[in-house]
N, C-alpha and C positions, 0 to 999 in steps of 0.2 A: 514301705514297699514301693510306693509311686518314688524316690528319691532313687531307690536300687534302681528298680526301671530306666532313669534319667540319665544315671550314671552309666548303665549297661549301652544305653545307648549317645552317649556322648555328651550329651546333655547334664548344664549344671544349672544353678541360681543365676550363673552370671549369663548365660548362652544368650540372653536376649536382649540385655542392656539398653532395652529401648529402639534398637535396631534391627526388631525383623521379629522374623518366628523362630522359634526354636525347633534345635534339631530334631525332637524326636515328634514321631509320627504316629498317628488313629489308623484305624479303619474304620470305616462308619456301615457297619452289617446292619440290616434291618433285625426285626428283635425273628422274625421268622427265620431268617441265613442264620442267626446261630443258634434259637434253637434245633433247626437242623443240623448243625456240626458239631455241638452238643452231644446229640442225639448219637450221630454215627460216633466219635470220639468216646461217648461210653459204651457202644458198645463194643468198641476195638479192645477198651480197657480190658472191659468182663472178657475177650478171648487172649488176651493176652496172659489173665492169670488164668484161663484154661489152659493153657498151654505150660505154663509155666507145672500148675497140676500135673499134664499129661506125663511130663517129666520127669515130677517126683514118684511118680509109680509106675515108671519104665514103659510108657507107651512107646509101640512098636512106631520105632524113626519113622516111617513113611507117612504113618498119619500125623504127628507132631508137624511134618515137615509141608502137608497138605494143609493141615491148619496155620502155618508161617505164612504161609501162599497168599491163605486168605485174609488173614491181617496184612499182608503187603498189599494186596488187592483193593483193602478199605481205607486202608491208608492215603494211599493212590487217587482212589475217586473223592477223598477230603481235601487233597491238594488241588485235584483239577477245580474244584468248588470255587477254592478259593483262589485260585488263581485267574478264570473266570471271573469273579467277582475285582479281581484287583486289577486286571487289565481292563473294566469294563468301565472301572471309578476310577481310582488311585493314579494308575499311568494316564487314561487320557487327562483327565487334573492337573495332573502335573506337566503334558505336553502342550495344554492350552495356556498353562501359566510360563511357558517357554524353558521350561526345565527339562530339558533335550536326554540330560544324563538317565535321567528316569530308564531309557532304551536299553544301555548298556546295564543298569540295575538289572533288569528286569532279565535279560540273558543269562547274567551271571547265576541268578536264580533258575531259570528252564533247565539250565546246566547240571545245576545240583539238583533238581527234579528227575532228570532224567539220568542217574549214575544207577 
């Protein structure tokens, strides 16, 4: 699994050869941030196969589609969380170890947050 991970993310046996860190990257959440996100994460799960339910027995689209809302909704405030959390660690870390790139990372990301 940690090898898929490595690979997924660019990351091999050789990436480090003794010259540096490797490519891929932690978060470092406190054990309280996740189980907070955890937390909200299942409970998106369980309304997601509500919904998935609502559908197999012909709920009337408008409430299907108030229930979408709100898993888009919780969805939403687990990104702000964590995003929050990564501009709080992660980017400034990376802007005081002079990795400037981190900036336009991080856009590219707000970007796809906000489509």
């Amino acid at each position: 699994m940690a090898e898929q991970e490595e690979k997924k993310h660019g990351a091999t046996d050789e990436c480090c050869g003794g010259e540096g860190e490797c490519h891929v990257r932690h978060s470092h959440h406190s054990e309280a941030v996740k189980s907070n996100l955890t937390s909200r994460l299942n409970r998106i799960e369980g309304q997601i196969r509500g919904i998935k339910g609502m559908i197999e027995k012909d709920t009337y689209c408008d409430d299907v589609l108030n229930q979408i809302a709100a898993v888009q909704s919780a969805l939403n405030s687990v990104g702000k969380l964590l995003l929050e959390g990564h501009m709080k660690s992660c980017v400034i870390e990376r802007i005081q170890a002079g990795e400037m790139d981190v900036v336009d990372e991080l856009l590219v990301t707000v970007n796809k947050l906000m489509k």
